[in-house]
C-alpha positions in Angstrom: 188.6 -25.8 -77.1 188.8 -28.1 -74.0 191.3 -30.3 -75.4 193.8 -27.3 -75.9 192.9 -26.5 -72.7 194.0 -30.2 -71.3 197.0 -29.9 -73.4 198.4 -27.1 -72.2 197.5 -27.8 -68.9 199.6 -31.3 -69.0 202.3 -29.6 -70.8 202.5 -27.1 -68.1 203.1 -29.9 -65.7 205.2 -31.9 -67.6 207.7 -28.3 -67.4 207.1 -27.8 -64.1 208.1 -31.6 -63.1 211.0 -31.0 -65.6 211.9 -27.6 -64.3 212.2 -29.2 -60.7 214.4 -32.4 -61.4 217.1 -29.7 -63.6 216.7 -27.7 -60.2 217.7 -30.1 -57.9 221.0 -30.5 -59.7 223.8 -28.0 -58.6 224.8 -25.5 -61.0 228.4 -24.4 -60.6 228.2 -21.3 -62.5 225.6 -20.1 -59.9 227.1 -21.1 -57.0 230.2 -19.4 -57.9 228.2 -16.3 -58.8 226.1 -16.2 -55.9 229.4 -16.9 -53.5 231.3 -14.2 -55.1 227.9 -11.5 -55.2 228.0 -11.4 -59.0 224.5 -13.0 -59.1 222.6 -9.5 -58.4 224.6 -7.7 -60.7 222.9 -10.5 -63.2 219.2 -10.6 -61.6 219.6 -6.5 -62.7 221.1 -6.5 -65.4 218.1 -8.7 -66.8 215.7 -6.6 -64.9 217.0 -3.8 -66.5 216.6 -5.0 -70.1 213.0 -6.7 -69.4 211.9 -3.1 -68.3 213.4 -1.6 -71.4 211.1 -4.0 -73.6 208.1 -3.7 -71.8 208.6 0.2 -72.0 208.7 -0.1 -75.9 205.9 -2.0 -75.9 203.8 0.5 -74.2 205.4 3.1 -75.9 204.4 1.0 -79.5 201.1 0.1 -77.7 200.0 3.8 -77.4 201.5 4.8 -81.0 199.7 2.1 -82.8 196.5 3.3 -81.1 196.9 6.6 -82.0 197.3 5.9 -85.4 194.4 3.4 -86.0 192.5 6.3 -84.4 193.5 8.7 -87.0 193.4 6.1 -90.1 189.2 5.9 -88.3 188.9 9.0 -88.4 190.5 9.8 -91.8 188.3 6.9 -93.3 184.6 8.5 -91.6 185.3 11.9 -93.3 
């Protein structure tokens, strides 16, 4: 268990060092979109869709419950 711990841990830091040297670099694409305000109509567009899923999830969530309660209950009587 503690080496899938230290792997996951040097992974993580091997992104992170990644994620920082791709950051650095300038992204045109972004630059245009953040110059011409297109960038929040992006950051909530995503926002929008990521709330969808995790809706659906709880919404699944709740109706899988529900049923494993009733297949229980079915299965005691």
């Amino acid at each position: 268990m503690k080496k899938w711990i230290l792997i996951l841990f040097s992974n993580l830091i091997a992104f992170s060092v990644v994620a920082q040297q791709e950051a650095e670099e300038t992204i045109e694409m972004a630059d245009a979109l953040r110059a011409s305000g297109k960038i929040y109509v992006v950051v909530m567009v995503v926002t929008v869709i990521l709330m969808g899923l995790i809706l659906y999830l709880i919404r699944l969530d709740k109706k899988v419950g529900r049923l494993e309660k009733d297949f229980s209950e079915k299965i005691k009587s």
